[in-house]
C-alpha positions in Angstrom: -107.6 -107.4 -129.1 -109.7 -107.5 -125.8 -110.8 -105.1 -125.7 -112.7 -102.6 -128.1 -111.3 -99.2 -128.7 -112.8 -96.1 -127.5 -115.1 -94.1 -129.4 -113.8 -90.9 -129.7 -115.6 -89.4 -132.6 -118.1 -86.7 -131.8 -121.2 -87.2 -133.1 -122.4 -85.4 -136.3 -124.7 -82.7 -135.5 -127.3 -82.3 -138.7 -129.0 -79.0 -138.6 -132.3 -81.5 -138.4 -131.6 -82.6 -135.1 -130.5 -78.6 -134.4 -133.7 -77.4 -135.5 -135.2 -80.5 -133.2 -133.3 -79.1 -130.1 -134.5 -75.7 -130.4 -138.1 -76.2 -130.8 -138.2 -78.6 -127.7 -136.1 -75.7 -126.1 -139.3 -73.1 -127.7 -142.0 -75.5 -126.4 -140.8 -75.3 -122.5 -139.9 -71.6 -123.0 -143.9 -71.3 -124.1 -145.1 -73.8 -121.1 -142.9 -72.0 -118.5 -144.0 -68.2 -119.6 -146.8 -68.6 -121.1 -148.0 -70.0 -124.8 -148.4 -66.0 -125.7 -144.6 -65.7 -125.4 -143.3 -67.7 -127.9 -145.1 -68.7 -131.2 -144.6 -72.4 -130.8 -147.0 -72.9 -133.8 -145.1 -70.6 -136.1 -141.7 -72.4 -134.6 -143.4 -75.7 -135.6 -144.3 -75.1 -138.7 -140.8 -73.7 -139.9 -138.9 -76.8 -138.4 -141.4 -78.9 -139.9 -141.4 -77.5 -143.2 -137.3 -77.3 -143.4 -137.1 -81.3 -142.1 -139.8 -81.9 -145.1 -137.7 -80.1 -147.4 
């Protein structure tokens, strides 16, 4: 074959990488409004401790 086939599997989401997303998403939520908005500490901290098991 020349040429490869395409990749058409969609890529696995782990809920690591969903927990990821979401606390970026929190951390420009707290710089656009304001860091008193959103607890980006406490957000942190929960992804943080659920990634370290």
């Amino acid at each position: 074959m020349a040429t490869a086939p395409p990749v058409r599997r969609l890529p696995s989401t782990p809920l690591a990488a969903v927990l990821l997303v979401l606390t970026l998403l929190s951390i420009a939520l707290a710089t656009a409004f304001g860091a008193e908005t959103i607890p980006v500490g406490d957000v942190w901290h929960t992804v943080a401790g659920r990634l370290t098991g």
